[in-house]
Short mmCIF file of the C-alpha atoms (twelve columns), coordinates in Angstrom:
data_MODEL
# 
_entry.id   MODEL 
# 
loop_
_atom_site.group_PDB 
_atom_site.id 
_atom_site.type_symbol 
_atom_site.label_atom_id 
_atom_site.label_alt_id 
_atom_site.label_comp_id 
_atom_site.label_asym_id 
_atom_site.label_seq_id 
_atom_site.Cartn_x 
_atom_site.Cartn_y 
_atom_site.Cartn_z 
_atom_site.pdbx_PDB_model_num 
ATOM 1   C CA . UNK A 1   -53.205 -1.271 -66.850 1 
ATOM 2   C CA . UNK A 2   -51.568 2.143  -65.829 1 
ATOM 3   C CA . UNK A 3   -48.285 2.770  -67.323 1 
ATOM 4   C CA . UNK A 4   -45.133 3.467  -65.203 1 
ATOM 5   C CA . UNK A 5   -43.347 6.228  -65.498 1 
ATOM 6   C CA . UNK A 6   -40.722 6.669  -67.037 1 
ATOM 7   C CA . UNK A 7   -38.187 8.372  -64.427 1 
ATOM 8   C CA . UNK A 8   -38.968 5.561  -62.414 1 
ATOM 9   C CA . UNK A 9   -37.871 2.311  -64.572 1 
ATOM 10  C CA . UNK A 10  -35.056 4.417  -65.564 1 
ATOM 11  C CA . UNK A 11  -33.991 4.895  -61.814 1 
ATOM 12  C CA . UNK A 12  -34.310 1.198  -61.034 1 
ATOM 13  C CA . UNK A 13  -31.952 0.203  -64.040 1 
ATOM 14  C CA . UNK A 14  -29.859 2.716  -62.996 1 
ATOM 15  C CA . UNK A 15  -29.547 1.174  -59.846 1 
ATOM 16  C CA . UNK A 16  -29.343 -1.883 -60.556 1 
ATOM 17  C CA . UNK A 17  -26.582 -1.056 -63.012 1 
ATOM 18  C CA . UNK A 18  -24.554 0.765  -60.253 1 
ATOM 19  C CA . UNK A 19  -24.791 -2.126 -57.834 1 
ATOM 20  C CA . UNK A 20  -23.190 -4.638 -60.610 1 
ATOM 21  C CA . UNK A 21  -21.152 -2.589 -61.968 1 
ATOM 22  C CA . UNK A 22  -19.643 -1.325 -58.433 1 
ATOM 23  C CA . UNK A 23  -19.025 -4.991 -57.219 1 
ATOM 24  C CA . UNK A 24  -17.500 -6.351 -59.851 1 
ATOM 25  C CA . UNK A 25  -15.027 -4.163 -60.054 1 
ATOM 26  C CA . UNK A 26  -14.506 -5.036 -56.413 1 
ATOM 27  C CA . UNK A 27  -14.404 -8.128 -57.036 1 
ATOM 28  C CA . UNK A 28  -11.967 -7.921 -59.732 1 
ATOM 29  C CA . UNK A 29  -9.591  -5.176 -59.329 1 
ATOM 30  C CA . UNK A 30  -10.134 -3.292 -55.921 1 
ATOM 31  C CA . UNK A 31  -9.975  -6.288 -53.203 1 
ATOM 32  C CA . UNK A 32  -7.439  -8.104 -54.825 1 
ATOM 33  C CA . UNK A 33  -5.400  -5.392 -55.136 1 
ATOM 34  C CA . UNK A 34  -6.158  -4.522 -51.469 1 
ATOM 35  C CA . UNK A 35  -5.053  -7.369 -49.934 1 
ATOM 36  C CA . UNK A 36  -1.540  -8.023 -52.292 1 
ATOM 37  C CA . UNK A 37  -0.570  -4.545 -50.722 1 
ATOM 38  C CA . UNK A 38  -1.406  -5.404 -47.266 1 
ATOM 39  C CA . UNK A 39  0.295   -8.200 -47.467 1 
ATOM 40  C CA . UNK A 40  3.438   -6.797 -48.663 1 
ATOM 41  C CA . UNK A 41  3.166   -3.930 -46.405 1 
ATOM 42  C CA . UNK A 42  2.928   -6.533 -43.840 1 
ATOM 43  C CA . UNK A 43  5.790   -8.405 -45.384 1 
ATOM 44  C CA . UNK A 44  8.170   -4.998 -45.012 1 
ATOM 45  C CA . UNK A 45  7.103   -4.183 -41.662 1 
ATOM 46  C CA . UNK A 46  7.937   -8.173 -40.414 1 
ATOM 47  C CA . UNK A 47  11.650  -7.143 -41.955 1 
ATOM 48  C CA . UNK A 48  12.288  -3.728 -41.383 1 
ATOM 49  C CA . UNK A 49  10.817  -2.228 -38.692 1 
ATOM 50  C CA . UNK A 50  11.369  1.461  -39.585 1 
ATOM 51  C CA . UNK A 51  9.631   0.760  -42.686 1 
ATOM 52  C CA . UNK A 52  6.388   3.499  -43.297 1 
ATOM 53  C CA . UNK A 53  3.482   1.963  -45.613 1 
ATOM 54  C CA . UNK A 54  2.446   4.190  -48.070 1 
ATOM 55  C CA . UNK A 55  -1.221  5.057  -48.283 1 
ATOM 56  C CA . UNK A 56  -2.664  2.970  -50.907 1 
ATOM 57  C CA . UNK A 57  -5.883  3.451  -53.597 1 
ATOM 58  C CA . UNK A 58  -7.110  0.036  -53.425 1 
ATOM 59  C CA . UNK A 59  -6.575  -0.336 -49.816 1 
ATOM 60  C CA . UNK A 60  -8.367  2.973  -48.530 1 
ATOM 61  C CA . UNK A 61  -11.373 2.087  -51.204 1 
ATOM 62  C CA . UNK A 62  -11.416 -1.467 -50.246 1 
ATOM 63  C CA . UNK A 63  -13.761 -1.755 -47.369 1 
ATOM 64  C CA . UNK A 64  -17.874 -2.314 -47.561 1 
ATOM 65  C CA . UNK A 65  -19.138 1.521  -46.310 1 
ATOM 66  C CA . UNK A 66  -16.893 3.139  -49.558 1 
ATOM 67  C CA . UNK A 67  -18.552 0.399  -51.958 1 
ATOM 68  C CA . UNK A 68  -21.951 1.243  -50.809 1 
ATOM 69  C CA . UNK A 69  -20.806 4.254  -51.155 1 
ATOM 70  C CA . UNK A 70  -19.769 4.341  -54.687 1 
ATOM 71  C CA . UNK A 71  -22.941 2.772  -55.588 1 
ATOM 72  C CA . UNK A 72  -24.984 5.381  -54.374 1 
ATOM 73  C CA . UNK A 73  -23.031 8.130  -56.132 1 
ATOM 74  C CA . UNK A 74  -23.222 6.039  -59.292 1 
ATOM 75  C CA . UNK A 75  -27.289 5.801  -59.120 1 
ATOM 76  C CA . UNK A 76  -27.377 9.672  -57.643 1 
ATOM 77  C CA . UNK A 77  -24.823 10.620 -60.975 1 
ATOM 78  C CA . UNK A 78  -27.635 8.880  -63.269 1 
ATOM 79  C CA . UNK A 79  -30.761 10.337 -62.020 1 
ATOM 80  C CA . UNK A 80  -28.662 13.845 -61.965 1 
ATOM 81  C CA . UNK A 81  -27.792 13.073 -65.245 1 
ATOM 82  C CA . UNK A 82  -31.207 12.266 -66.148 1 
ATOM 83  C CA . UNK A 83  -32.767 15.041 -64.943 1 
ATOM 84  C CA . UNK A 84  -30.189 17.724 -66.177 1 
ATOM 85  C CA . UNK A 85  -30.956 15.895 -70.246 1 
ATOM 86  C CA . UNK A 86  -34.467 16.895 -69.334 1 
ATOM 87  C CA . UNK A 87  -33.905 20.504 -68.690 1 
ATOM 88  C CA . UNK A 88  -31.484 20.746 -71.639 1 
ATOM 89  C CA . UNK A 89  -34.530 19.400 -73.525 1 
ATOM 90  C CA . UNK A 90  -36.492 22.124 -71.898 1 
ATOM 91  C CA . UNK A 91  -34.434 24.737 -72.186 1 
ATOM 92  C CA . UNK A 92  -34.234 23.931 -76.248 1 
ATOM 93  C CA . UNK A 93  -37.701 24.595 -76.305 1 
ATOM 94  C CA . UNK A 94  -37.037 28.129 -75.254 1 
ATOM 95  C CA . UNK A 95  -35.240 28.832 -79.016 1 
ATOM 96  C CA . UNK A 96  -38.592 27.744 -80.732 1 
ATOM 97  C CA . UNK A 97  -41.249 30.732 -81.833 1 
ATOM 98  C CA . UNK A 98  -44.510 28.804 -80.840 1 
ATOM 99  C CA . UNK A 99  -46.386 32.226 -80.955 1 
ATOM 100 C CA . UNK A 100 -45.725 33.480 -85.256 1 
ATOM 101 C CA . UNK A 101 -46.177 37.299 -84.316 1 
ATOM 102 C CA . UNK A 102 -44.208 40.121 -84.824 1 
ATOM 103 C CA . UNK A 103 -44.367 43.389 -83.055 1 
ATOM 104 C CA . UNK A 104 -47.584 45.637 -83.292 1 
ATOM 105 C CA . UNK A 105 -50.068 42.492 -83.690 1 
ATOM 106 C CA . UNK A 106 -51.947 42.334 -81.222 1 
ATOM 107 C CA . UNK A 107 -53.692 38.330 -80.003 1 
ATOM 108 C CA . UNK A 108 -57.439 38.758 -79.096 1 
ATOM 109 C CA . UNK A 109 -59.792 36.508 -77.613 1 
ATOM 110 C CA . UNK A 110 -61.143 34.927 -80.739 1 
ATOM 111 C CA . UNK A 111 -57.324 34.397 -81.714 1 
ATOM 112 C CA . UNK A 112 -56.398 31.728 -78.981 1 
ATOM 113 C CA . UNK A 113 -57.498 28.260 -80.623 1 
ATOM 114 C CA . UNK A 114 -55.877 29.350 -83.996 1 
ATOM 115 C CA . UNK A 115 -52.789 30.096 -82.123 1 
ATOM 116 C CA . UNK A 116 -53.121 27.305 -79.613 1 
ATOM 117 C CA . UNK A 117 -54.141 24.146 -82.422 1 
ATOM 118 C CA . UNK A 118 -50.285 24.128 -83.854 1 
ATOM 119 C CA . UNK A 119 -48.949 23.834 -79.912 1 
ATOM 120 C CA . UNK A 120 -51.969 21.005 -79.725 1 
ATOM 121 C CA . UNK A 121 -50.454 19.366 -82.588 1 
ATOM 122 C CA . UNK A 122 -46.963 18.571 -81.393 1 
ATOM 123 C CA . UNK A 123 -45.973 15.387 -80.088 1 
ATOM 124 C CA . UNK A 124 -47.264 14.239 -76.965 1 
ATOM 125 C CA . UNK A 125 -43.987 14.047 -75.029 1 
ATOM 126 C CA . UNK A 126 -42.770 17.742 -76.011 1 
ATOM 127 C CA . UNK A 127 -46.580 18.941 -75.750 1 
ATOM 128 C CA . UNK A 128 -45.969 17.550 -71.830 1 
ATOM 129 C CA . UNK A 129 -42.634 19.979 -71.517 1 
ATOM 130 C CA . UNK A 130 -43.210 23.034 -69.643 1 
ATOM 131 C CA . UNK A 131 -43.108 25.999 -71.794 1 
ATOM 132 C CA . UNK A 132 -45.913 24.442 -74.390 1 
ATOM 133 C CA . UNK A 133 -48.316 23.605 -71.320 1 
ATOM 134 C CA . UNK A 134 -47.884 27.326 -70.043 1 
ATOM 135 C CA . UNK A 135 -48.367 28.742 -73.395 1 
ATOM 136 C CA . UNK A 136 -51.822 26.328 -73.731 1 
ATOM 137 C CA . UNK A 137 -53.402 27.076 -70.196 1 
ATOM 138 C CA . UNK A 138 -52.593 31.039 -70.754 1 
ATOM 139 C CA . UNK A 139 -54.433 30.804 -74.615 1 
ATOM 140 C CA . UNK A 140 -56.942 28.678 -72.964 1 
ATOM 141 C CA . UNK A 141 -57.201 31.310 -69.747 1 
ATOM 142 C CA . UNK A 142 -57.041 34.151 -71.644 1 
ATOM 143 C CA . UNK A 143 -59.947 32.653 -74.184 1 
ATOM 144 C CA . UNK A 144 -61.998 31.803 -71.219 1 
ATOM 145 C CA . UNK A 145 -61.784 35.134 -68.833 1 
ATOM 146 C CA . UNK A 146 -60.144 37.662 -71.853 1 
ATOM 147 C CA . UNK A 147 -58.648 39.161 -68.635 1 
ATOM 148 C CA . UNK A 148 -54.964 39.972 -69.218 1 
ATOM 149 C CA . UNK A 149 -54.105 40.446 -65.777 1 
ATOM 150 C CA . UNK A 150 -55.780 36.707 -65.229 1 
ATOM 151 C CA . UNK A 151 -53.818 35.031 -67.705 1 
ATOM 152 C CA . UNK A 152 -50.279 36.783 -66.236 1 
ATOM 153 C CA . UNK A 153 -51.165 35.524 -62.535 1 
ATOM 154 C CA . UNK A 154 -51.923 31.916 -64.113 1 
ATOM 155 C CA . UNK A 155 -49.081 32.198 -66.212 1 
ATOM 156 C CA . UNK A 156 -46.964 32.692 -62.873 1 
ATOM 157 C CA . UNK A 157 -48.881 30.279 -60.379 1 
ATOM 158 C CA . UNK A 158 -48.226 27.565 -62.680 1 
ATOM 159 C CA . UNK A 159 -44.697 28.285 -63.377 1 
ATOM 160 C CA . UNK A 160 -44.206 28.382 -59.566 1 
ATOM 161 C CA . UNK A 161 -46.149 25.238 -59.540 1 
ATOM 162 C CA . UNK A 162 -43.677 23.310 -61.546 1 
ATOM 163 C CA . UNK A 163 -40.624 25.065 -60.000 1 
ATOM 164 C CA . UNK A 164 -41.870 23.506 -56.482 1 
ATOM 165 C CA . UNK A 165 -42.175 20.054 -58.223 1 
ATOM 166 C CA . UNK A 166 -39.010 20.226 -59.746 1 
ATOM 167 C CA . UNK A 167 -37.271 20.999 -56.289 1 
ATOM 168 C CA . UNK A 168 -39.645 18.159 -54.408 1 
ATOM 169 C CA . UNK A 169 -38.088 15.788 -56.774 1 
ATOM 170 C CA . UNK A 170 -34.717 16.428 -55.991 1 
ATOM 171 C CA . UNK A 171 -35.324 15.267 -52.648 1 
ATOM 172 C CA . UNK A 172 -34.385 11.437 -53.215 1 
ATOM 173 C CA . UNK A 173 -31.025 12.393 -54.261 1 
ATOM 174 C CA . UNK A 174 -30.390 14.890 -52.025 1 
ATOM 175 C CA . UNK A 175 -31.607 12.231 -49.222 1 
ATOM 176 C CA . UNK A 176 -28.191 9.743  -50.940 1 
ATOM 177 C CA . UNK A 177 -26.228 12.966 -50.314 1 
ATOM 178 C CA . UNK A 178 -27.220 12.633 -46.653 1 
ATOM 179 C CA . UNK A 179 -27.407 8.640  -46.809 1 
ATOM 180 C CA . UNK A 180 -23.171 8.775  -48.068 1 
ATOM 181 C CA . UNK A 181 -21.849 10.270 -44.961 1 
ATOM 182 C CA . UNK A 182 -23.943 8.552  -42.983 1 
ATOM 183 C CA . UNK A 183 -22.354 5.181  -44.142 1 
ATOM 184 C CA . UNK A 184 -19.203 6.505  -43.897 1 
ATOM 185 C CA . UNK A 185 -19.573 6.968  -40.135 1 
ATOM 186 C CA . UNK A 186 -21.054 3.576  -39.953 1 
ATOM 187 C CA . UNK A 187 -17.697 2.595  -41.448 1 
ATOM 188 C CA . UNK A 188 -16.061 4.745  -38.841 1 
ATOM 189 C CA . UNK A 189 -18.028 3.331  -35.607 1 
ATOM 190 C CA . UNK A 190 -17.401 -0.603 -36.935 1 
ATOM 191 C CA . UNK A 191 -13.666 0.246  -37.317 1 
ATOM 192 C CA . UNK A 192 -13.482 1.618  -33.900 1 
ATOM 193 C CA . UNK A 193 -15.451 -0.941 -32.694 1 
ATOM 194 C CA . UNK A 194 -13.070 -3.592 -33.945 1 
ATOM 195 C CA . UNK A 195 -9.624  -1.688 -33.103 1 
ATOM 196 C CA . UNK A 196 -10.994 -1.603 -29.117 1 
ATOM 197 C CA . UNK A 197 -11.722 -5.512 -29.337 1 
ATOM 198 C CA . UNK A 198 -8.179  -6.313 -30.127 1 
ATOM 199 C CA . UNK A 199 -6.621  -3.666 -27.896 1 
ATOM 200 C CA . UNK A 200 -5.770  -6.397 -25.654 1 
ATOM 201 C CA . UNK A 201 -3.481  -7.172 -28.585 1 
ATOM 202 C CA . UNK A 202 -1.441  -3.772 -28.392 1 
ATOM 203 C CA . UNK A 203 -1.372  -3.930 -25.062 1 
ATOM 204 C CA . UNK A 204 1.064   -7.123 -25.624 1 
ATOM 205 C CA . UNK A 205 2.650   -5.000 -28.268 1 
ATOM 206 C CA . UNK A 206 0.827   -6.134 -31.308 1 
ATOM 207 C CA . UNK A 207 -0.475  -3.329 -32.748 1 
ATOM 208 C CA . UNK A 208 -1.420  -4.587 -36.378 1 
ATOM 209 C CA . UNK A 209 -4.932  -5.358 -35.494 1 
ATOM 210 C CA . UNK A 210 -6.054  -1.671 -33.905 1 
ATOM 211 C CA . UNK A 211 -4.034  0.226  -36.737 1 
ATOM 212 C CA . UNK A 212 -5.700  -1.567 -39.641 1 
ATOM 213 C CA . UNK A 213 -9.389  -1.584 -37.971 1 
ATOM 214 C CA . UNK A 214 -8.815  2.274  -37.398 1 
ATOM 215 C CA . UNK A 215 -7.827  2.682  -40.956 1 
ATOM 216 C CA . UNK A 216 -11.131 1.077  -42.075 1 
ATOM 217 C CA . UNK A 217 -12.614 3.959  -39.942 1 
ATOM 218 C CA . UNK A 218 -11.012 6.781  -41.153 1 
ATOM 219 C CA . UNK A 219 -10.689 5.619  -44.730 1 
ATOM 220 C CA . UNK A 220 -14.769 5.283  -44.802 1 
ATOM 221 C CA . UNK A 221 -15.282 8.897  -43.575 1 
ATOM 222 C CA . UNK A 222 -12.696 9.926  -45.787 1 
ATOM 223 C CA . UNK A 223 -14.565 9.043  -48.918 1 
ATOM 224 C CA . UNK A 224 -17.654 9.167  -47.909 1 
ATOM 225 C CA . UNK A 225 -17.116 13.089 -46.922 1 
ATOM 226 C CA . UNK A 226 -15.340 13.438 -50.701 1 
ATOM 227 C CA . UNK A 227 -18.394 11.834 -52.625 1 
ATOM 228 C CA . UNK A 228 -20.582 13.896 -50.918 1 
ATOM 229 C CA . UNK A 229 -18.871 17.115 -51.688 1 
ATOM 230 C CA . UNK A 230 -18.667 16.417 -55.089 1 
ATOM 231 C CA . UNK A 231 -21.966 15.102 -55.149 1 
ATOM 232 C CA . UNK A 232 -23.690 18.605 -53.218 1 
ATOM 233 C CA . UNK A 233 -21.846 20.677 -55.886 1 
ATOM 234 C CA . UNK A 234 -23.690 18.393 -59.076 1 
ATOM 235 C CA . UNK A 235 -26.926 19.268 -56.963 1 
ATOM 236 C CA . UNK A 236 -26.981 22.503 -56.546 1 
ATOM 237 C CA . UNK A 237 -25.697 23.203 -60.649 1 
ATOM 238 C CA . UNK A 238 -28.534 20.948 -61.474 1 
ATOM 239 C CA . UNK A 239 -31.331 23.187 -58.939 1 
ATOM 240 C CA . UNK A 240 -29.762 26.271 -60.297 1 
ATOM 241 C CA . UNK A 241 -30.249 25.004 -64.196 1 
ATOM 242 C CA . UNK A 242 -33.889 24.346 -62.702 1 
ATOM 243 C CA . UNK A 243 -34.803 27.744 -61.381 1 
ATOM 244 C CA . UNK A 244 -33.340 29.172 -64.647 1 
ATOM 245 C CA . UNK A 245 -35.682 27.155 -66.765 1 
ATOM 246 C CA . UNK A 246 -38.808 28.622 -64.541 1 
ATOM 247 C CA . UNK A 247 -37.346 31.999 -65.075 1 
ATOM 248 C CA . UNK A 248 -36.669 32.210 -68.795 1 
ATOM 249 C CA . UNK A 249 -39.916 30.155 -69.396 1 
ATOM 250 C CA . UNK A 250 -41.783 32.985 -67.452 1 
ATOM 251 C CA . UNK A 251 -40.072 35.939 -69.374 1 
ATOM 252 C CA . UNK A 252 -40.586 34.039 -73.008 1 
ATOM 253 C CA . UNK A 253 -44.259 33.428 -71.936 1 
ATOM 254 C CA . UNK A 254 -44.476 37.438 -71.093 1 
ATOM 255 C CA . UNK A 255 -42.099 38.451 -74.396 1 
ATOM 256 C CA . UNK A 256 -43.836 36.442 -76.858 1 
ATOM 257 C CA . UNK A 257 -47.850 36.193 -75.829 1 
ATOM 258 C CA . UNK A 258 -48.446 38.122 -72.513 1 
ATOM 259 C CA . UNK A 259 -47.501 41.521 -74.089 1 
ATOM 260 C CA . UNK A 260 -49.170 41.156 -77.225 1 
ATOM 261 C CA . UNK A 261 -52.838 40.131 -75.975 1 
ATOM 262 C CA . UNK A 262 -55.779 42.704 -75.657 1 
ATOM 263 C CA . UNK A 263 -59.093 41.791 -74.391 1 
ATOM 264 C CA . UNK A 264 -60.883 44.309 -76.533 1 
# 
């Protein structure tokens, strides 16, 4: 029975979290809270007519499109989150001396499986991390071919490799960062929709109905729009942390075995 991954149980939990976590507090705090302040604001309005109604927390957050919403920042924040602990983890690596040599030594051919065997031998889920696979596949290259200039073109194919999957899998949270506005204009077309059935309504000079359906609509961009600023920003820190991992992998993989090996 293949095992599955990792990432992926963590990003159902995650959701699954998001979504429970999101409505109840809906259901407890935000709609309640909503609806006591329409109410009054209704209540003012009914006895003083000059009265203005203060823009309100609950009731600008209170609609379906800015839950939705908030659940998929929630699940984007995790897997962000996730992924950003990995590349710390990576990036730790990066302090480690996997290579013992000092300047002047020089790593020959017949030296790669005694340098290689203590990378071999450390756990399997830090021997999976980027900077001890590149260090095995250029000992193993350079062992095989004992062509320097083979090992540094390996050494930057794969490195490029990884840097390309890193960036393909920020594509499912960069399609919520699409998916968020999206909503939000869905929130924005349903509250338009329902202010222009009840114009008939303002037309008598009723004009509760087509003020609070337009609210719905803006209120739903407006979020939506914030989340997903906030949300690009966390994005591109995390891609940025990303390409600096490929970089400083690629210079400690040229600092510490590249410049020291000699075919003959």
């Amino acid at each position: 029975m293949k095992k599955m991954p990792t990432e992926f149980i963590f990003q159902l939990f995650a959701l699954l979290i998001a979504v429970i976590l999101v409505h109840s507090v809906y259901l407890t705090v935000i709609r309640p809270n909503a609806d006591a302040v329409i109410l009054e604001q209704r209540a003012q309005i009914e006895t003083n007519p000059d009265y203005i109604a203060e823009r309100s927390f609950y009731v600008i957050v209170r609609d379906f499109e800015q839950e939705a919403c908030f659940v998929l920042m929630l699940w984007a924040f995790s897997m962000l989150g996730y992924k950003g602990w990995v590349a710390s983890r990576e990036h730790k690596l990066l302090l480690q001396e996997f290579i013992p040599i000092t300047d002047g030594m020089r790593i020959l051919p017949e030296d790669c499986r005694e340098y290689a065997r203590p990378i071999q031998n450390l756990p399997a889920q830090e021997r999976q991390m980027l900077l001890p696979r590149v260090l095995l596949s250029a000992l193993g290259r350079f062992g095989a071919t004992r062509n320097v200039q083979d090992v540094s073109s390996s050494v930057h194919t794969l490195i490029v490799t990884e840097a390309e999957r890193l960036e393909s899998e920020l594509s499912m949270i960069r399609y919520i960062a699409w998916a968020i506005p999206s909503i939000g204009f869905i929130g924005t077309v349903r509250g338009i929709g329902s202010a222009l059935a009840q114009a008939h309504r303002a037309v008598e000079g009723d004009i509760s109905g087509v003020t609070e359906n337009l609210g719905v609509a803006f209120n739903s961009t407006f979020i939506a729009l914030l989340i997903s600023i906030v949300l690009m920003f966390i994005i591109h820190q995390l891609q940025l942390m990303q390409e600096r991992l490929a970089f400083e992998t690629e210079n400690y993989v040229d600092e510490h075995l590249i410049r020291h090996i000699q075919s003959d």
